[in-house]
C-alpha positions as a LaTeX table, in Angstrom:
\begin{tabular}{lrrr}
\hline
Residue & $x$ (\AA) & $y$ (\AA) & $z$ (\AA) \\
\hline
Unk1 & $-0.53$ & $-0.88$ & 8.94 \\
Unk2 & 0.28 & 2.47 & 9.15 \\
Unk3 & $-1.80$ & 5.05 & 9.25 \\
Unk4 & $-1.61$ & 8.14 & 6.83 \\
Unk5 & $-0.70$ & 11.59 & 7.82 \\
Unk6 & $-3.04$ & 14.09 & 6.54 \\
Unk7 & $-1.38$ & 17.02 & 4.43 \\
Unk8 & $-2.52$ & 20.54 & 3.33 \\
Unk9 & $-3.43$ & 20.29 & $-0.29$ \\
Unk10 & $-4.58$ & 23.50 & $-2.69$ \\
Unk11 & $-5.97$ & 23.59 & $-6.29$ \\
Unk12 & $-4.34$ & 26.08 & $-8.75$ \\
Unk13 & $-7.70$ & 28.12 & $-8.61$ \\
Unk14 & $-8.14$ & 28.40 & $-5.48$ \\
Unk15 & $-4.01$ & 28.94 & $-3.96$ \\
Unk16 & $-4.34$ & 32.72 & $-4.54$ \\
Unk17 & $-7.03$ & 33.52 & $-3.11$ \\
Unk18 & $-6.38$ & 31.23 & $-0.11$ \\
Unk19 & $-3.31$ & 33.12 & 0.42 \\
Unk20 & $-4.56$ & 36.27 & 0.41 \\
Unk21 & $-7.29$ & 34.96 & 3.27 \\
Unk22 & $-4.49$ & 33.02 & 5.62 \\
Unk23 & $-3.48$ & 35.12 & 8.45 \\
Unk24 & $-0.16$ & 34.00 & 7.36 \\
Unk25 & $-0.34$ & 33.69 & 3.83 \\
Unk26 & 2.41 & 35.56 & 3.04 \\
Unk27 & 4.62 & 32.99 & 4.68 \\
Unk28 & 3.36 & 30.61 & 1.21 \\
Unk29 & 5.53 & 30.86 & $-1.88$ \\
Unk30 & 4.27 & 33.81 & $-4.12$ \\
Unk31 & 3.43 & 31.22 & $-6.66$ \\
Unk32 & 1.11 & 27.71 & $-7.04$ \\
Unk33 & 3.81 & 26.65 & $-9.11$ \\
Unk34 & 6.58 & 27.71 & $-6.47$ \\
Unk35 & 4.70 & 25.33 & $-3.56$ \\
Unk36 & 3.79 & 23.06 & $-5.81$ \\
Unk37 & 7.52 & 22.10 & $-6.35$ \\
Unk38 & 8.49 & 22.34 & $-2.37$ \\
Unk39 & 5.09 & 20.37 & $-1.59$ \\
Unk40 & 6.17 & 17.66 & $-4.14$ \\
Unk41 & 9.32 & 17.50 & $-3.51$ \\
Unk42 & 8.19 & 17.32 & 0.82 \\
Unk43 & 6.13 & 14.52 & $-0.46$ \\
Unk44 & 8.93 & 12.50 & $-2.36$ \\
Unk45 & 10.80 & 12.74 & 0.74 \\
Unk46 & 8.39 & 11.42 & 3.07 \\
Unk47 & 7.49 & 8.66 & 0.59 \\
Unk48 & 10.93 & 7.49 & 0.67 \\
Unk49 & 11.54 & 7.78 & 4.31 \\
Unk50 & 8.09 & 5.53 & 4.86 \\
Unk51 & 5.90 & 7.47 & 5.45 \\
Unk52 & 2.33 & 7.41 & 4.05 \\
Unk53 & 0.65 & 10.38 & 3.06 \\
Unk54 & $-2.78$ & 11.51 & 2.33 \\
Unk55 & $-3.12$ & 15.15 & 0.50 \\
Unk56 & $-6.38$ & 16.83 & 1.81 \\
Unk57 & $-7.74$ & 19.91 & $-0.25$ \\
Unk58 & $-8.05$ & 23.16 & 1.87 \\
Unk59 & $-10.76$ & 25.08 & $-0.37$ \\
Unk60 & $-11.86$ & 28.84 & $-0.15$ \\
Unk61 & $-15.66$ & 27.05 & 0.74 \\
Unk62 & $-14.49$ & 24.17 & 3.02 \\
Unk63 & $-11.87$ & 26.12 & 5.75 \\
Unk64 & $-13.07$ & 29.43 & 6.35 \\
Unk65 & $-16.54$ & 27.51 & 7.54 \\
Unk66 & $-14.76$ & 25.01 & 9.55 \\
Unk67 & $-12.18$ & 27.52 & 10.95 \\
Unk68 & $-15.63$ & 29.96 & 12.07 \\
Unk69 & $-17.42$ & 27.40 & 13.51 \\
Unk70 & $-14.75$ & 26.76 & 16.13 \\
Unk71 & $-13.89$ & 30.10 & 16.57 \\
Unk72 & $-10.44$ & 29.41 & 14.96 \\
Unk73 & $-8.07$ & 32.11 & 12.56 \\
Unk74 & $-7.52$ & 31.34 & 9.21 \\
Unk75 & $-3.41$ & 30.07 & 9.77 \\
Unk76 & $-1.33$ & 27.50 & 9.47 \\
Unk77 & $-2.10$ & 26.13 & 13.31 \\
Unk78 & $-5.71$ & 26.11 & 11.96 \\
Unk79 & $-4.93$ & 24.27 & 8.49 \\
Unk80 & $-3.37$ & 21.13 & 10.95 \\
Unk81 & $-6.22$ & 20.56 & 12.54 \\
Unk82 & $-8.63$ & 21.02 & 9.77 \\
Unk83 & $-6.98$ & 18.70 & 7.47 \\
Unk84 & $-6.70$ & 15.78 & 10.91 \\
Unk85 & $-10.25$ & 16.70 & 11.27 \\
Unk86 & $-10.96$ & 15.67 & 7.34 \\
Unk87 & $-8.76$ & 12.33 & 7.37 \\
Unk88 & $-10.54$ & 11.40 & 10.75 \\
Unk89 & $-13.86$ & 11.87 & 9.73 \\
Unk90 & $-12.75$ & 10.24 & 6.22 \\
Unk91 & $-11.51$ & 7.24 & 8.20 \\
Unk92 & $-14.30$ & 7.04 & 10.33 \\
Unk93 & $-16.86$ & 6.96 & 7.27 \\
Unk94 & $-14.63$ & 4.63 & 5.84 \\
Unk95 & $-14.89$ & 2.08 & 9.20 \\
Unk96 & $-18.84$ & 2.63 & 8.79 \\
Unk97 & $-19.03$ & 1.95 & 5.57 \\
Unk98 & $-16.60$ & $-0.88$ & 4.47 \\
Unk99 & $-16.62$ & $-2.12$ & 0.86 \\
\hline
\end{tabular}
């Protein structure tokens, strides 16, 4: 089975104010709405070329503590490894604790 790639995910709340904290922020679409549609429609595309996906919530609480704690900028470079870091942990909890 294949295993899921881990994607940066953002509530409507929050994608504002995570912009404005990213290093590279303005690199985002000015909008939630605006990424929303490129993120879905990146999504739909990867569905239909195979490939499983599994959205993981970046948070104004959850990155800037994770990024600090390993000495890492608030960036895009950053929001890779943060949301492999989730999915791993996620699976590893999952292994521990089988239903």
């Amino acid at each position: 089975m294949q295993n899921p790639i881990p994607i940066a995910w953002f509530h409507e709340a929050d994608y504002n104010g995570l912009r404005e904290m990213f290093e590279d922020g303005k690199r985002l679409p000015l909008s939630f709405q605006q990424w929303l549609e490129v993120s879905e429609g990146l999504l739909e595309f990867l569905k239909e070329q195979g490939v499983l996906i599994e959205k993981v919530y970046v948070t104004p609480e959850n990155f800037p503590i994770w990024c600090r704690e390993r000495g890492l900028n608030l960036n895009s470079r950053s929001r890779i490894e943060f949301v492999k870091f989730v999915l791993a942990s996620r699976n590893k909890n999952a292994s521990k604790n089988p239903h």
